[in-house]
C-alpha positions as CSV (number, residue, x, y, z in Angstrom):
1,X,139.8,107.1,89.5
2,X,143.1,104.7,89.7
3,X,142.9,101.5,88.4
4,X,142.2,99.0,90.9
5,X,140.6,101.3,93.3
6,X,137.1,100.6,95.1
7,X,135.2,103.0,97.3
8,X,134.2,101.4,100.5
9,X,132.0,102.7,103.2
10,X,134.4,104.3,105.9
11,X,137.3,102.5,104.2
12,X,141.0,103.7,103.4
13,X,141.4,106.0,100.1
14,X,144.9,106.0,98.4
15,X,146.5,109.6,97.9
16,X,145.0,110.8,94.9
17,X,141.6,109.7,95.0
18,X,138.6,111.1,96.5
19,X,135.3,109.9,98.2
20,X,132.6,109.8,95.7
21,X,130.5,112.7,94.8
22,X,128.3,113.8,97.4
23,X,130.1,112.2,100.0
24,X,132.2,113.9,102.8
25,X,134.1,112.3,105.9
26,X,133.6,113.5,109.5
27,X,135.8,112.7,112.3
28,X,134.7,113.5,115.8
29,X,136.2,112.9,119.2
30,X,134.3,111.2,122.0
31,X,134.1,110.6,125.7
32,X,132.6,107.8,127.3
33,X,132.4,105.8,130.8
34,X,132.0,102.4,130.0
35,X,130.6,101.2,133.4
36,X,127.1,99.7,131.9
37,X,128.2,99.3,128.7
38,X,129.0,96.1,126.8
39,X,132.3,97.6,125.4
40,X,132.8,99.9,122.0
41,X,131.8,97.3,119.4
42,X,128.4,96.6,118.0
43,X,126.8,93.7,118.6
44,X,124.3,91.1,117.7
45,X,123.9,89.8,121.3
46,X,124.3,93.3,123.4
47,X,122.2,97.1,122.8
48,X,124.3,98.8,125.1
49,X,127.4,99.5,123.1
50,X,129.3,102.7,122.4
51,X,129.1,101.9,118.5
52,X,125.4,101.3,118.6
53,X,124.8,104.2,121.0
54,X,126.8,106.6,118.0
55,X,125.3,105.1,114.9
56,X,122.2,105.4,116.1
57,X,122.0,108.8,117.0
58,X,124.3,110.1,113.9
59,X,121.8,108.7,111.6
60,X,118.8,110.3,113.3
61,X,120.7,113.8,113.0
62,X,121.8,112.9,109.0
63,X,118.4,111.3,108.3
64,X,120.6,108.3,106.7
65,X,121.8,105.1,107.9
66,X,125.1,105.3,109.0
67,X,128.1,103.2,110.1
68,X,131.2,104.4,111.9
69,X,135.0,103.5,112.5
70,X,137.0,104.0,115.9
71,X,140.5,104.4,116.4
72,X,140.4,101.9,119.0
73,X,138.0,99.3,120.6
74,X,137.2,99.4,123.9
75,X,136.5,96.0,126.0
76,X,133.6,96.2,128.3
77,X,133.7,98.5,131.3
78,X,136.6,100.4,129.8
79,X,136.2,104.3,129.3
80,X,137.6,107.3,126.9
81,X,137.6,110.8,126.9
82,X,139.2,110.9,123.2
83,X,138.0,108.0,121.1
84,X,138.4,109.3,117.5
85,X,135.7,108.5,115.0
86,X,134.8,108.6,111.2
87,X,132.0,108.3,108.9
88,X,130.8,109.3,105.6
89,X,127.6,110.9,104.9
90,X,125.9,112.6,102.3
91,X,124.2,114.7,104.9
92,X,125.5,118.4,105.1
93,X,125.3,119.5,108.8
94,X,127.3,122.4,110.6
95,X,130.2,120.8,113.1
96,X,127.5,121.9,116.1
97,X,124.9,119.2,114.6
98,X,127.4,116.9,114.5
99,X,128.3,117.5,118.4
100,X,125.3,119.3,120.0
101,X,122.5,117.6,117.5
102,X,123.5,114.1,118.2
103,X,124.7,114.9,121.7
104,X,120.7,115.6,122.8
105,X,120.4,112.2,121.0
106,X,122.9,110.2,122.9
107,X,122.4,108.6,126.6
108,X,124.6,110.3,129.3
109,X,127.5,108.2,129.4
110,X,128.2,109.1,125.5
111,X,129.1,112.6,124.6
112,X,130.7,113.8,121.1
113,X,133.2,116.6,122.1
114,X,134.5,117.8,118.6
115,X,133.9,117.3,114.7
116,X,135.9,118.0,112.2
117,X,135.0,117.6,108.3
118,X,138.6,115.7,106.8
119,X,140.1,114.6,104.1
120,X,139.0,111.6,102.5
121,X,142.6,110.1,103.6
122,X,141.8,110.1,107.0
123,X,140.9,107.0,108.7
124,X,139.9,107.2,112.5
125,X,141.9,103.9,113.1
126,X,144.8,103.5,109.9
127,X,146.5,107.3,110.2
128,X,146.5,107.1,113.7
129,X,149.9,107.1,115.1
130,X,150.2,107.0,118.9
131,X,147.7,106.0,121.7
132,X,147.9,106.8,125.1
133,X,146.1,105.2,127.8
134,X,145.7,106.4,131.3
135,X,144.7,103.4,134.4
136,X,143.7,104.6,137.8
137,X,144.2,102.7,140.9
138,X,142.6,103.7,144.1
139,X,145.4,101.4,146.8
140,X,143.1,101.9,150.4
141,X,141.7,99.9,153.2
142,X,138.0,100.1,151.8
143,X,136.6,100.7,148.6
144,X,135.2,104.6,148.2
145,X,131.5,104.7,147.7
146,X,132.6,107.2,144.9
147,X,133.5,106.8,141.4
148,X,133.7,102.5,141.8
149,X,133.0,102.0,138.2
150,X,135.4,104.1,136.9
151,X,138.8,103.5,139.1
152,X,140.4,100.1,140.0
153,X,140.5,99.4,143.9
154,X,142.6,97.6,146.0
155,X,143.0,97.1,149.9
156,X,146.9,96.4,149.3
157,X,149.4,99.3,149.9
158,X,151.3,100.1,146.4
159,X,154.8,100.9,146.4
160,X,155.4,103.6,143.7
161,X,158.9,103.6,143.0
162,X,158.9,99.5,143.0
163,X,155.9,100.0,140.0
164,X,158.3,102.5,137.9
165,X,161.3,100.4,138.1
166,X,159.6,97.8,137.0
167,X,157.9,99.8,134.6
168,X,161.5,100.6,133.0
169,X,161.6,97.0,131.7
170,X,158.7,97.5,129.3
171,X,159.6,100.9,127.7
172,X,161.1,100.4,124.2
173,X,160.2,98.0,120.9
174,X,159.4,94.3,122.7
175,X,157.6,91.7,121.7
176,X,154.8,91.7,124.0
177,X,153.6,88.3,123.7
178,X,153.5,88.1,127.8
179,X,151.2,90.5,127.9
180,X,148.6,90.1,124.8
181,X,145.4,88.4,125.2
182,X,144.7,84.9,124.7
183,X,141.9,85.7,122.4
184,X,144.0,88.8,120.8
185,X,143.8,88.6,116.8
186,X,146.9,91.0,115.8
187,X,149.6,89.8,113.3
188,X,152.5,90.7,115.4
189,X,153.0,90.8,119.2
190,X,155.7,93.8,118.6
191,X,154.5,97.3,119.8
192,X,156.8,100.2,120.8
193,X,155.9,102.1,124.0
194,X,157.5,105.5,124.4
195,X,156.2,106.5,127.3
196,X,155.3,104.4,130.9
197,X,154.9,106.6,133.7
198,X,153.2,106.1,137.0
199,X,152.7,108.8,139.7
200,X,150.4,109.2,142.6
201,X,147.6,112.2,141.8
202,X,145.7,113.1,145.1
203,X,144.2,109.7,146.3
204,X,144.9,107.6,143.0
205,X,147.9,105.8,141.5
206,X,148.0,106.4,138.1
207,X,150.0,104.9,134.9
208,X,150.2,106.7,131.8
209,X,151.5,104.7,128.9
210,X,151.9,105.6,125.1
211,X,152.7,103.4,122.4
212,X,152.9,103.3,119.0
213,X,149.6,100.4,119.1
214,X,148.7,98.5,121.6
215,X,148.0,94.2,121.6
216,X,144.4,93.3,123.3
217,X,144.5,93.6,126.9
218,X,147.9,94.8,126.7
219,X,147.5,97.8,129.3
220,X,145.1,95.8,132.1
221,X,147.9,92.9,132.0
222,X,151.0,95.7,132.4
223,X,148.6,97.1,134.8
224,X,147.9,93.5,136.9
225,X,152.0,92.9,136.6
226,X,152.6,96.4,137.8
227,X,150.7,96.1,140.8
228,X,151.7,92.5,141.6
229,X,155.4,94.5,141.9
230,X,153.3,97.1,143.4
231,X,152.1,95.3,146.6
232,X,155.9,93.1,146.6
233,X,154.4,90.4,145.6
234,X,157.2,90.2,142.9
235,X,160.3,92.3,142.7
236,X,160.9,95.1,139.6
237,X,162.9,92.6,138.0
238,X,160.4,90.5,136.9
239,X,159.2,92.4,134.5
240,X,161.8,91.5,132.7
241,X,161.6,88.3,133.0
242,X,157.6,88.1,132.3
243,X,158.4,90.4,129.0
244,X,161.3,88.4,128.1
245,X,159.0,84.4,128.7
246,X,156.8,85.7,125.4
247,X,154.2,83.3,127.6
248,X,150.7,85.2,128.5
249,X,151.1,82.3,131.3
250,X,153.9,83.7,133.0
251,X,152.3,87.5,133.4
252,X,149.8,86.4,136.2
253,X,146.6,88.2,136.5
254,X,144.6,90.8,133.9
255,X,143.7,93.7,135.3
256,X,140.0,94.8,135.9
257,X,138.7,97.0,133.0
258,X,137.1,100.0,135.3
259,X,139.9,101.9,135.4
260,X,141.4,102.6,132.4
261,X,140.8,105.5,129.8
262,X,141.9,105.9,126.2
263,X,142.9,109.4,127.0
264,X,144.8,110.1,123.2
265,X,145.3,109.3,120.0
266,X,148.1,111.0,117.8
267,X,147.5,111.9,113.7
268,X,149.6,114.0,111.6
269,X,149.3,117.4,111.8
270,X,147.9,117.5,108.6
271,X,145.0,116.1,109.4
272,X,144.7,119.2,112.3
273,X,142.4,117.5,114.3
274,X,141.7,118.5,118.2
275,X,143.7,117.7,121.2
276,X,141.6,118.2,124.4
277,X,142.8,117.6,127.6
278,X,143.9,113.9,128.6
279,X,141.5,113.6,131.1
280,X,139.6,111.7,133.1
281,X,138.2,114.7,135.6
282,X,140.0,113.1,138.3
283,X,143.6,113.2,136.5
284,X,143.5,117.4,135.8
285,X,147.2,116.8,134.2
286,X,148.4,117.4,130.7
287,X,149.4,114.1,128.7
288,X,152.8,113.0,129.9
289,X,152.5,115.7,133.4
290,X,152.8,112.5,135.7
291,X,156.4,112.2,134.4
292,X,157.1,116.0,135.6
């Protein structure tokens, strides 16, 4: 074992080294709708967390405690249908235990859809290289009785092709200080987004955007700006303008949580991990199809 080198539950391992003896890493991929639920991260103050829900049930199926990393945290009210996960075990199960067993063990707003043994270089949240988000809007008179938890409403008409010209303004390396939570605790405000698209899908407005990371809240308060541009409450131009302030002030309002979706999240093909469909049910297009 290198010099210098320390195993740590769940943690990164250098090229070279190996988890200890006994040990192997599991990554799976899960879906959940995050109406009800107090957000992805455990915690002291809340049961109802994705994290808790998970760790829970993995440990009854591996008869050992166990602790997980994401790829991502979720805020409240925020869904996936591809978190990626990882933990390490000493428990040897078949990839159906791992998705069926803790399934049966999970309440009906969590479900595991894949697992994969890994490398011990794999880390659900450090190898990833790309997230994609998807947010859908439902722009009527009245709010449907259906799916309320899990798509943003507003009584506003949305102009489309006003949101993607303002979108144009965001696409590329920025500093996105404008649109980062107050509260957000990353080192730089600089992400890259490769990909901003928004397209009407049956009765929903939807944006799909990719980036290389993403600063907390960073997609609700695109989102809120969007649709401020949206109902012509601002023109596209602004955009610019907000991105360009690097003042959270100057974006307006945050977006409600209900509905977005983590819908990817990219690794090297080495790893050779699963890549369902985006998702949610009511977007039934590939990841980056709204752009077609």
């Amino acid at each position: 074992m290198r010099s210098g080198y320390q195993y740590k539950r769940n943690g990164e391992v250098p090229p070279g080294e190996q988890l200890p003896e006994g040990l192997r890493r599991i990554a799976l991929g899960v879906e959940y709708c995050g109406a009800g639920l107090s957000g992805f991260q455990k915690q002291k103050s809340a049961a109802e967390t994705v994290q808790a829900h998970l760790e829970r049930a993995l440990s009854r199926i591996a008869a050992e405690p166990l602790s997980l990393v994401c790829a991502g945290r979720t805020d409240a009210g925020v869904h996936a249908t591809n978190q990626v996960i990882h933990f390490d075990t000493r428990a040897l199960r078949p990839e159906r235990a791992w998705v069926q067993g803790v399934n049966t063990q999970l309440p009906d707003a969590v479900r595991v859809r894949w697992a994969r043994e890994v490398p011990a270089q794999f880390h659900a949240r450090f190898s990833a290289r790309a997230r994609s988000y998807r947010y859908l809007i439902h722009s009527a008179p009245t709010r449907s009785a259906h799916a309320a938890a899990e798509v943003t409403w507003t009584q506003h008409p949305l102009d489309v092709r006003a949101m993607r010209a303002g979108a144009g303004y965001l696409i590329g390396k920025h500093d996105f200080t404008s649109f980062r939570a107050a509260q957000c605790q990353a080192k730089s405000p600089v992400r890259e987004i490769t990909r901003l698209d928004i397209a009407r899908v049956g009765q929903l407005i939807v944006m799909e955007v990719s980036a290389n990371a993403f600063l907390h809240h960073m997609v609700r308060n695109i989102a809120g700006v969007l649709m401020a541009v949206g109902r012509g409450a601002q023109p596209p131009e602004w955009v610019g303008q907000v991105l360009a302030r690097r003042d959270r002030t100057a974006g307006g309002v945050t977006a409600p949580p209900f509905g977005l979706y983590l819908v990817d999240v990219q690794y090297p093909q080495e790893f050779q991990l699963p890549r369902p469909e985006a998702g949610p049910l009511l977007v039934p297009l590939p990841l980056g199809g709204l752009g077609a």
